[in-house]
C-alpha positions as CSV (number, residue, x, y, z in Angstrom):
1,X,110.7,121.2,109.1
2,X,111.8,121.2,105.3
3,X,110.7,118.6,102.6
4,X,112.1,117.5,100.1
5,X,109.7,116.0,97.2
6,X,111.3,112.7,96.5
7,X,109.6,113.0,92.4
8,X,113.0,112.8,90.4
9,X,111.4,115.4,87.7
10,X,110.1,117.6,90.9
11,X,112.8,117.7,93.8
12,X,111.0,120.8,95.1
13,X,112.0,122.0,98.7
14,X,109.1,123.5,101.3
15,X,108.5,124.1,104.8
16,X,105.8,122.0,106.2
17,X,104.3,122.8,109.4
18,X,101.2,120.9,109.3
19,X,99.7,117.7,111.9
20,X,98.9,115.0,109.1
21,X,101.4,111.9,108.6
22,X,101.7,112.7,105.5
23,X,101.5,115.3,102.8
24,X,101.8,116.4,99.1
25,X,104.3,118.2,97.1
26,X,102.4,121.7,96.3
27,X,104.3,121.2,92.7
28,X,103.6,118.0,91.7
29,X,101.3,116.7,94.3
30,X,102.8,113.5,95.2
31,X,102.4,112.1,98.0
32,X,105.7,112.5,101.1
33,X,104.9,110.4,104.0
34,X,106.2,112.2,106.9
35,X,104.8,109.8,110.0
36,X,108.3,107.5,108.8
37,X,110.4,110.4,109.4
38,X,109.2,111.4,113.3
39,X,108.1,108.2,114.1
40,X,105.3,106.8,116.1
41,X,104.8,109.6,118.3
42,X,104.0,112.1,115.7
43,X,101.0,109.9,114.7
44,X,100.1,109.3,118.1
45,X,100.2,113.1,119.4
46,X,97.9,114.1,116.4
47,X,95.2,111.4,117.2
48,X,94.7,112.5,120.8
49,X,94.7,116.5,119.7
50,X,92.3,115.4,117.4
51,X,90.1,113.6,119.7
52,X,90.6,116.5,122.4
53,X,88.8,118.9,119.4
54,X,86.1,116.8,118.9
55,X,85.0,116.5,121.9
56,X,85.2,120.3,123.1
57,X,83.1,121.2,120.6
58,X,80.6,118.7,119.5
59,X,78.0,120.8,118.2
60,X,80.4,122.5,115.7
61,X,81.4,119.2,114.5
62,X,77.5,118.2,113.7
63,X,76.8,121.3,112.3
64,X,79.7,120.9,109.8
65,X,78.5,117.3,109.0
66,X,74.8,118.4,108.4
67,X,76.2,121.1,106.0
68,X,78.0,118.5,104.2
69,X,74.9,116.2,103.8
70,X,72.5,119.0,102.7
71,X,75.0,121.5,100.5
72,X,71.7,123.4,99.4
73,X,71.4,124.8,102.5
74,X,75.1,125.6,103.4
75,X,75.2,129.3,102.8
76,X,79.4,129.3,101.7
77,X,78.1,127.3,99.0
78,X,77.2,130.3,97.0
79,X,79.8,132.7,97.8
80,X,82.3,131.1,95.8
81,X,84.3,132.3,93.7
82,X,84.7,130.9,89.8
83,X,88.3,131.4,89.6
84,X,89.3,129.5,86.1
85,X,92.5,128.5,87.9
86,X,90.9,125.8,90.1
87,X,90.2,124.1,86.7
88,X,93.5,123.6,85.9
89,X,93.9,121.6,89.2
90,X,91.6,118.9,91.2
91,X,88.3,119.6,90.8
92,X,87.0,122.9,93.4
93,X,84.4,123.6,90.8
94,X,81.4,124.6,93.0
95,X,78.6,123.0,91.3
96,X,76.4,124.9,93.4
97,X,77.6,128.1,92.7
98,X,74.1,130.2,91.9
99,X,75.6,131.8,88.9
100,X,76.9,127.7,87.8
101,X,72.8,126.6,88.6
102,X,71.1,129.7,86.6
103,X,72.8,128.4,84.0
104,X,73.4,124.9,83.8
105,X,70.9,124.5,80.8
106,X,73.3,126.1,78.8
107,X,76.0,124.7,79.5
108,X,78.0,122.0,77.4
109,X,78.8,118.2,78.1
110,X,82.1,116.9,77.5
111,X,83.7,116.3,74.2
112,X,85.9,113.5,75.9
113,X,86.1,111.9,79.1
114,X,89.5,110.5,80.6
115,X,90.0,107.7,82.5
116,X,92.5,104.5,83.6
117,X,93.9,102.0,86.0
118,X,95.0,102.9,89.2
119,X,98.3,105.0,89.6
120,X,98.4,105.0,85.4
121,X,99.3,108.6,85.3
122,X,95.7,109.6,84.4
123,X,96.8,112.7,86.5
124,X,100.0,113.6,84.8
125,X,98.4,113.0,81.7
126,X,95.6,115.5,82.2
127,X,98.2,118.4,83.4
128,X,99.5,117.9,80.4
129,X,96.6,117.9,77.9
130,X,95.8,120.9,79.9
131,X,98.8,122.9,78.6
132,X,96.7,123.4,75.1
133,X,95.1,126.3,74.8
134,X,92.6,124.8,73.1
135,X,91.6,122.3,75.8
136,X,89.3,122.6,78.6
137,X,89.4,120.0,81.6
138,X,88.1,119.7,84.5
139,X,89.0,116.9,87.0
140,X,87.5,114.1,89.5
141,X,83.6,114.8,89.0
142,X,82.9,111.5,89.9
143,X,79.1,112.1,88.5
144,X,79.1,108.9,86.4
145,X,79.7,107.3,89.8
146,X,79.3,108.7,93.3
147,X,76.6,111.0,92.2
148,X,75.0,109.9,89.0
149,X,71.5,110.3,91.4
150,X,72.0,114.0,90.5
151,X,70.2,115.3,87.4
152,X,72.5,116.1,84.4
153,X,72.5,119.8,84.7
154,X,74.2,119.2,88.4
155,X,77.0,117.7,86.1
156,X,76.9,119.9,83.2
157,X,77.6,122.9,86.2
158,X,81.2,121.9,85.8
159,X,81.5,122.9,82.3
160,X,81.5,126.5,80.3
161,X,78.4,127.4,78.7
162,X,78.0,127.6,75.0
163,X,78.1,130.6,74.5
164,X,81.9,130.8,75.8
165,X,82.5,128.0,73.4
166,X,80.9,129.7,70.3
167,X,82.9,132.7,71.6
168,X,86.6,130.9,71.7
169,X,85.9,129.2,68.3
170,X,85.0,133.2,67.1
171,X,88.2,134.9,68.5
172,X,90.3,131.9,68.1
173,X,89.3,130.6,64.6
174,X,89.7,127.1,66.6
175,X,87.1,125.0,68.9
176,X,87.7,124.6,72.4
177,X,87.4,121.2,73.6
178,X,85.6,120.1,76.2
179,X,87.4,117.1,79.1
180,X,86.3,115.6,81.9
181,X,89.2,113.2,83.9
182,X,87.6,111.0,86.1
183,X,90.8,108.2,86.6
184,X,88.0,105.5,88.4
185,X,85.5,105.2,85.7
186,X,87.1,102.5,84.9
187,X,86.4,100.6,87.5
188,X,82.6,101.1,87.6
189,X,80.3,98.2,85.5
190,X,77.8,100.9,85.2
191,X,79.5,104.1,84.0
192,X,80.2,102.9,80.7
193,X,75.9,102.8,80.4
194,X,75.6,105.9,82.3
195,X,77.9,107.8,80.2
196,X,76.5,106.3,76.6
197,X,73.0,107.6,77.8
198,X,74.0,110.9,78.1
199,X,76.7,111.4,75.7
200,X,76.7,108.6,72.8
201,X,79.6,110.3,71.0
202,X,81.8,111.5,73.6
203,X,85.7,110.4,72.7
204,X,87.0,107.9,75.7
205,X,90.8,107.9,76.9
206,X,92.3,104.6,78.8
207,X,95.8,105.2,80.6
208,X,96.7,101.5,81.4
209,X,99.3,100.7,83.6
210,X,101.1,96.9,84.5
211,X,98.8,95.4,86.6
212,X,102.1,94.4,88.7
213,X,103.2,98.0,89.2
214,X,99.9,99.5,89.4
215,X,99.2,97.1,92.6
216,X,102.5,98.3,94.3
217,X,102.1,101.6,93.8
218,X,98.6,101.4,95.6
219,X,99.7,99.2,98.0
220,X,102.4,101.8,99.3
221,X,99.4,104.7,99.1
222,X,97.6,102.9,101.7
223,X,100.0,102.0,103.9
224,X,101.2,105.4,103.9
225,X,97.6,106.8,104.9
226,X,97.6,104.2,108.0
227,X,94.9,102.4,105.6
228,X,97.1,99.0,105.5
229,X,99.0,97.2,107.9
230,X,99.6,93.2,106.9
231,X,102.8,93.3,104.6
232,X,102.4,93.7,100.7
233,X,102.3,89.5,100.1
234,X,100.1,88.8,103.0
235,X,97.0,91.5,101.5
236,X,97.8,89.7,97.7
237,X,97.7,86.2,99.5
238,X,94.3,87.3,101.1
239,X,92.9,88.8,98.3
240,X,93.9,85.8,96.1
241,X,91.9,83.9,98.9
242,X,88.9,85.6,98.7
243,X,88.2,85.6,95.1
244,X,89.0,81.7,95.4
245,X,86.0,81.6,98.0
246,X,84.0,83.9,95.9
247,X,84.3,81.8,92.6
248,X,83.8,78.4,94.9
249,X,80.8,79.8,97.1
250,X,78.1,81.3,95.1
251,X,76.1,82.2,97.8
252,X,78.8,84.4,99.4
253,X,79.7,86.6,96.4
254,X,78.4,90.0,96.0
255,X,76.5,91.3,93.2
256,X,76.5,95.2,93.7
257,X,78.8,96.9,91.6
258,X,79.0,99.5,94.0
259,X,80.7,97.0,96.2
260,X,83.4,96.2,93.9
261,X,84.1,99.5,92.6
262,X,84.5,101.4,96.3
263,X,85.9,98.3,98.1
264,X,89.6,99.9,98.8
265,X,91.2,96.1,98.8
266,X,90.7,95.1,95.3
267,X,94.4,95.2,94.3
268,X,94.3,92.0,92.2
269,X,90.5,92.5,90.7
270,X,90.9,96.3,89.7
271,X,93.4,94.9,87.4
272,X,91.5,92.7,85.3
273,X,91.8,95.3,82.2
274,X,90.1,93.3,79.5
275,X,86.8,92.7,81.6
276,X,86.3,96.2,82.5
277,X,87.7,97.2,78.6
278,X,84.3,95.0,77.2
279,X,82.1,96.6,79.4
280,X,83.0,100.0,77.3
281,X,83.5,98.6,73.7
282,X,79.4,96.7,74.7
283,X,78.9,100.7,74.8
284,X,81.2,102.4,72.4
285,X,82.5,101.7,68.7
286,X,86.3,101.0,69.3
287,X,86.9,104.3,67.3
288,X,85.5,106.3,70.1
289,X,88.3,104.9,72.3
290,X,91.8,105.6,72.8
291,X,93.9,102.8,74.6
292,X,97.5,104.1,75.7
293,X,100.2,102.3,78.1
294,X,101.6,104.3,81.3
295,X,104.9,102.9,79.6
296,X,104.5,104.0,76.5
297,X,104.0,107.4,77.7
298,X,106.7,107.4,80.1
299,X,109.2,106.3,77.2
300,X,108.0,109.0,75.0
301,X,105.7,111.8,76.0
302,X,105.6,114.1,73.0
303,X,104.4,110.7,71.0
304,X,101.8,110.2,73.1
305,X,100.5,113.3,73.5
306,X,100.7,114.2,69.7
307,X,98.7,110.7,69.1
308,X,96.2,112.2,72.2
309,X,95.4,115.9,70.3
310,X,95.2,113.4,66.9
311,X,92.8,111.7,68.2
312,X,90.7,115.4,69.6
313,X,90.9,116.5,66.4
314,X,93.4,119.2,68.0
315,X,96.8,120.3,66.3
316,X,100.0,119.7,67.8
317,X,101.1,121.3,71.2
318,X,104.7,121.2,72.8
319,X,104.6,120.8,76.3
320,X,107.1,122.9,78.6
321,X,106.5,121.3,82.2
322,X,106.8,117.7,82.0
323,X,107.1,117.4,85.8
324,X,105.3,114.0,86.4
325,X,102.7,114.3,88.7
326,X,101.4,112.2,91.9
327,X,104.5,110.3,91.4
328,X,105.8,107.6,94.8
329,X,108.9,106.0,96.2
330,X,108.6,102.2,97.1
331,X,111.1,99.9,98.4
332,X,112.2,97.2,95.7
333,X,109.6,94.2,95.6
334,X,110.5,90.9,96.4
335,X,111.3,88.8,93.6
336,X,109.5,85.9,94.4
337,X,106.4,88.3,95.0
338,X,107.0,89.6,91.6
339,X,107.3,86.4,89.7
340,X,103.9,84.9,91.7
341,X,102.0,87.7,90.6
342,X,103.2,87.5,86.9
343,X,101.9,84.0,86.6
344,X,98.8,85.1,88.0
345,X,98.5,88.0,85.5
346,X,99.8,86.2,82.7
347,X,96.2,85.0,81.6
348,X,94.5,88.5,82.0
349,X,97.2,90.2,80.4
350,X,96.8,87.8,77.3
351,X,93.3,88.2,77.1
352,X,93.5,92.3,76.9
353,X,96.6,91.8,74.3
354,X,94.0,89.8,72.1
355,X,91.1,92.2,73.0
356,X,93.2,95.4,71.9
357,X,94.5,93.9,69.0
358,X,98.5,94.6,70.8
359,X,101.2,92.6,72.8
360,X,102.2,94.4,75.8
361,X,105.8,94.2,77.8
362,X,104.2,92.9,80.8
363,X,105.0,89.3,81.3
364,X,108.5,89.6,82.4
């Protein structure tokens, strides 16, 4: 069957003939539900010829899971290929690669680290800043997260050595810089720590999006994946309930940051800017950071991009493809859903305004 990518900047056509409910645009990787457009029996025929796989061959299925547990031992690990095209995408950097873990002692750490709320445009964002020649960027690492258990040089596999840099600023009579975009750092109480420890003077990037759109968007990721089923004002009902308990009942909260970083149903709390912003500026000197708006970037690109190289110490670069990236479609939110959830945000909105020093359009 043909798709069509429903991204405005995109519209890109292709023939998909695969078993998921849903898929991405192999242009701008958004996400095309497809389960809407078959229906239920689509969903329901790839469920029971996915069962019928597992169980004919069992062993082959644990095999594949040890593999993934213990990556040292898994043989394909180090017959891949360093093709400098994967770093212009997600991140297949193999960082067990044997030529990546001879020489991970040479190897640079980031000169900036990206980052933002969820569905900000951290991902179109880092396409673009990957259009410089002079940039360098790898994305979703996650080591300041999932894997911070890792020793550095496990991270710093990711990244060229220096002698390629020393090399680029030779032939190019400019520096290469250095990026790492990691969209759900901010998120994390601890990464800020984690990341000052190892690099003290990296530069940080913030793509912040309205909390009120931001939710929505996520909202409609999950329910696309089959991940939520109760209706977009039941789950911010529930969610409102449960920090209520939380904040009532001492004894029930939960004081793992790992909890509220991975828990997938913190729409409301993954939103509260200004208290994951102090936990960076208790790390960094508010010159290290860069705090830009999903709006503001959306109204004028080549502004915010030119106030993005500024702030690398990079000249100016015109970007050609400004295809937006990751980009979804949404039915129009209820109104009354929309003005609950801008009195609730009205409070943590003011205190990031007066923690940034700037009045955002968000209130409305």
């Amino acid at each position: 069957m043909k798709i069509k990518c429903h991204n405005q900047t995109c519209q890109h056509v292709w023939e998909y003939n695969g078993k998921l409910p849903y898929t991405w645009c192999p242009l701008c990787t958004s996400k095309i539900p497809i389960s809407k457009q078959l229906g239920g029996e689509f969903v329901e025929n790839i469920s029971k010829d996915t069962e019928t796989k597992s169980i004919k061959s069992p062993i082959k299925s644990r095999l594949k899971l040890w593999l993934l547990e213990h990556p040292k031992f898994n043989f394909y690990n180090y017959l891949a290929k360093n093709d400098l095209s994967y770093e212009k995408g997600a991140n297949r950097i193999n960082p067990y690669n044997l030529f990546r873990i001879i020489t991970s002692s040479i190897r640079v750490l980031p000169d900036f680290i990206l980052f933002g709320g969820t569905r900000s445009g951290v991902m179109t964002l880092t396409k673009y800043i990957q259009e410089h020649p002079n940039v360098y960027t790898v994305r979703n690492v996650h080591f300041f997260e999932y894997t911070s258990s890792n020793k550095v040089e496990w991270y710093k596999r990711h990244f060229p050595t220096n002698f390629y840099k020393n090399y680029f600023k030779l032939k190019h009579k400019q520096k290469l810089v250095v990026g790492e975009s990691t969209g759900t750092y901010l998120f994390h109480s601890e990464v800020s720590k984690r990341i000052k420890e190892h690099i003290p003077n990296v530069k940080l990037i913030v793509m912040l999006k309205n909390p009120i759109k931001s939710i929505y968007s996520r909202y409609y990721v999950f329910r696309n994946e089959g991940l939520e089923s109760s209706s977009f004002e039941d789950v911010i009902k529930m969610e409102m309930e449960r920090i209520k308990i939380g904040d009532e009942r001492n004894e029930l909260r939960i004081n793992n940051p790992e909890f509220g970083h991975i828990a997938n149903f913190n729409y409301l709390r993954h939103c509260y800017y200004a208290e994951k912003l102090k936990n960076w500026l208790k790390e960094f000197k508010k010159e290290q950071i860069l705090i830009l708006t999903n709006d503001e970037f959306n109204t004028d690109i080549d502004k915010t991009l030119k106030k993005t190289f500024e702030f690398l110490d990079l000249p100016n670069h015109t970007i050609k493809n400004k295809i937006k990236h990751n980009v979804g479609k949404y039915p129009k939110m209820h109104e009354s859903t929309r003005k609950l959830l801008v009195d609730y945000f009205r409070p943590h909105n003011q205190e990031l305004y007066n923690l940034i020093g700037k009045e955002l359009d968000w209130d409305k």
